[in-house]
Residue frames as qw, qx, qy, qz and C-alpha x, y, z in Angstrom:
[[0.899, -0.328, -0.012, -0.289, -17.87, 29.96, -2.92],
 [0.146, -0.607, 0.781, -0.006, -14.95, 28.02, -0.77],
 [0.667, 0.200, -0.694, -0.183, -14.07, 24.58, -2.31],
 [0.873, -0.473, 0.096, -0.078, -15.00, 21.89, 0.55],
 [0.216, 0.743, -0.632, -0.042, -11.35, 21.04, 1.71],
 [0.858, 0.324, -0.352, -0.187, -9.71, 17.66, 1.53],
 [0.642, -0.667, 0.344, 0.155, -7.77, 16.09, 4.13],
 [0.339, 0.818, -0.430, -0.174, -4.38, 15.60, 2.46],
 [0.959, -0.171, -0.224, 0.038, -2.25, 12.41, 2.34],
 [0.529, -0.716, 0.305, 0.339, 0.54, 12.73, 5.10],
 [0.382, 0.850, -0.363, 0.017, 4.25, 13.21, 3.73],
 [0.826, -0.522, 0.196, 0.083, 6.68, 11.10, 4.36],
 [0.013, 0.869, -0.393, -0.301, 10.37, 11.62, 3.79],
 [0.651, 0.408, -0.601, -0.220, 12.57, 9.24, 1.19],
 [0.020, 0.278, -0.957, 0.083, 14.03, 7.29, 4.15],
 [0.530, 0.074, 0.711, -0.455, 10.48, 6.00, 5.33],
 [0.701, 0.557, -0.170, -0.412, 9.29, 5.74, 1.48],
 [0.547, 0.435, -0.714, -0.038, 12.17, 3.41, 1.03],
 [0.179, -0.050, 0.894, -0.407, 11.52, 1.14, 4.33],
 [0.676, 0.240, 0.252, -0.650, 8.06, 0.86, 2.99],
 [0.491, 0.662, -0.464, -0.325, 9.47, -0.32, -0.30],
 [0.057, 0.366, -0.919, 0.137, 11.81, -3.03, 1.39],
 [0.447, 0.007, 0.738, -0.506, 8.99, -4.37, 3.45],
 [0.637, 0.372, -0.096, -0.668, 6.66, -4.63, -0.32],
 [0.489, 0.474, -0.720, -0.129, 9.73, -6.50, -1.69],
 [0.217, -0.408, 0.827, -0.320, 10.16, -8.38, 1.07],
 [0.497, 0.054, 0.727, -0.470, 6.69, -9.29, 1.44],
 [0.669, 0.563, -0.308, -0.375, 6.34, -10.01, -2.43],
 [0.347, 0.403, -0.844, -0.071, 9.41, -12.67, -1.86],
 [0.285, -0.003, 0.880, -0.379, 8.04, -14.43, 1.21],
 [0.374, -0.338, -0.727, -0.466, 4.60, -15.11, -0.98],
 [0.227, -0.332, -0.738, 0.541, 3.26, -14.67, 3.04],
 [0.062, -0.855, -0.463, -0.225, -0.30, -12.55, 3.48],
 [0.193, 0.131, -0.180, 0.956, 0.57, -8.87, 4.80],
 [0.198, 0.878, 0.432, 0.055, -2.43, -6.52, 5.79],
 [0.366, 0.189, 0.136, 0.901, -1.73, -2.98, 4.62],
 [0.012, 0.729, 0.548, -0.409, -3.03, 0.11, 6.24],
 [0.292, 0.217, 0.342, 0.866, -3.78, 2.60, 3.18],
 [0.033, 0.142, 0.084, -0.986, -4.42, 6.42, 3.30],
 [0.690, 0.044, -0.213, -0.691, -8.82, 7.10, 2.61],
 [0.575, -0.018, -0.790, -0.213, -9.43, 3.40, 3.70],
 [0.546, -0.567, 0.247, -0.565, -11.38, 2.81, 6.61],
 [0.981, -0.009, 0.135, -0.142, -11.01, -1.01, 6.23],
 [0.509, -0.400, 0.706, 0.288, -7.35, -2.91, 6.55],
 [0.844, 0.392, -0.307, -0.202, -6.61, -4.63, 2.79],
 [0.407, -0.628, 0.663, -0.011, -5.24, -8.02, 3.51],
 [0.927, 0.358, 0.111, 0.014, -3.63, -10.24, 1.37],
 [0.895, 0.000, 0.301, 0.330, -0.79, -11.35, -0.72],
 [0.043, 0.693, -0.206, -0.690, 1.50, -9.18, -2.82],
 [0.809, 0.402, 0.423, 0.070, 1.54, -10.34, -6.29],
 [0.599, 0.555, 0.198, 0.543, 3.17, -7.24, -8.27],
 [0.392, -0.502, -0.104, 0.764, 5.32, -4.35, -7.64],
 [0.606, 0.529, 0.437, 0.403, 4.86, -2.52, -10.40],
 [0.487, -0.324, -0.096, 0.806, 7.13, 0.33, -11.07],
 [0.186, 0.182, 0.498, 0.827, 5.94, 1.80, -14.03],
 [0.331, -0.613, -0.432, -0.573, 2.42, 2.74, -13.01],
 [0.352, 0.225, -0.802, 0.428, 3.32, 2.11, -9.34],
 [0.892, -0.202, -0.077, -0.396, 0.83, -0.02, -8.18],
 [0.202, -0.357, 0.847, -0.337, 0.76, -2.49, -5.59],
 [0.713, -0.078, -0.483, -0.503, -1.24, -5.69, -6.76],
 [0.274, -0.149, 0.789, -0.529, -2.49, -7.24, -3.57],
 [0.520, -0.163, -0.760, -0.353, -4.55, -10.86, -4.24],
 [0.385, -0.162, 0.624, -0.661, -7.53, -11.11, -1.55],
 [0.619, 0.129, 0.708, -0.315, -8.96, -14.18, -2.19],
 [0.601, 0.386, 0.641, 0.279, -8.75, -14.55, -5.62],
 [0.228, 0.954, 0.173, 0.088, -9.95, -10.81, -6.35],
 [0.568, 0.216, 0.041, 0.793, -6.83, -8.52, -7.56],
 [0.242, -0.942, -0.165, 0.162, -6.61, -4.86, -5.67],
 [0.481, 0.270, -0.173, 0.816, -4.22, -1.86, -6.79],
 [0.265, -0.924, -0.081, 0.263, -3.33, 0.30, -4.46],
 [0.356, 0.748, -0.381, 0.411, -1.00, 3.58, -5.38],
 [0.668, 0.008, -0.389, 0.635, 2.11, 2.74, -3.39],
 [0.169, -0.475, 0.166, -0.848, 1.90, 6.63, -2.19],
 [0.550, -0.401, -0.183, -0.709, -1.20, 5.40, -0.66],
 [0.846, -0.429, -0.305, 0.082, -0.21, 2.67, 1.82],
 [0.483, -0.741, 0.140, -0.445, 0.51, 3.76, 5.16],
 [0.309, -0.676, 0.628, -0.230, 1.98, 0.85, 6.85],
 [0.658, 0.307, -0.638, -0.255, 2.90, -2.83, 6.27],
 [0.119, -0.563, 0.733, -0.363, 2.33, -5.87, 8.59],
 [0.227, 0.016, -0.974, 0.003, 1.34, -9.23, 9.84],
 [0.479, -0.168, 0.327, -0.797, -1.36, -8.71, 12.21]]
């Protein structure tokens, strides 16, 4: 029996992985909301950064009080809207 297949998350090469990165830091110093468009999410996540975290690399994003990791892999694009 074929395994149902899985759309895959796009690829993106080191330079855009590291412009993503800046924009986390960035938006970690400015304390300013961000939304973030991440891979399997129909729904924008929008909030604050709180934590970078390297070791597990998670993105802690504060929406109203409530704490949200996302894998870093997994966001797509970073902005103000």
């Amino acid at each position: 029996m074929a395994k149902a297949a899985t759309p895959k998350r796009p690829t993106r090469d080191e330079v855009e992985l590291e412009d993503l990165g800046n924009q986390l830091v960035e938006a970690k110093e400015d304390g300013d909301e961000r939304v973030l468009s991440v891979w399997g999410m129909a729904d924008k996540v929008r909030g604050r950064i709180t934590v970078l975290d390297s070791r597990t690399r998670l993105v802690h994003v504060d929406e109203n009080g409530s704490i949200r990791k996302i894998p870093f892999l997994d966001i797509m694009k970073v902005s103000y809207e």
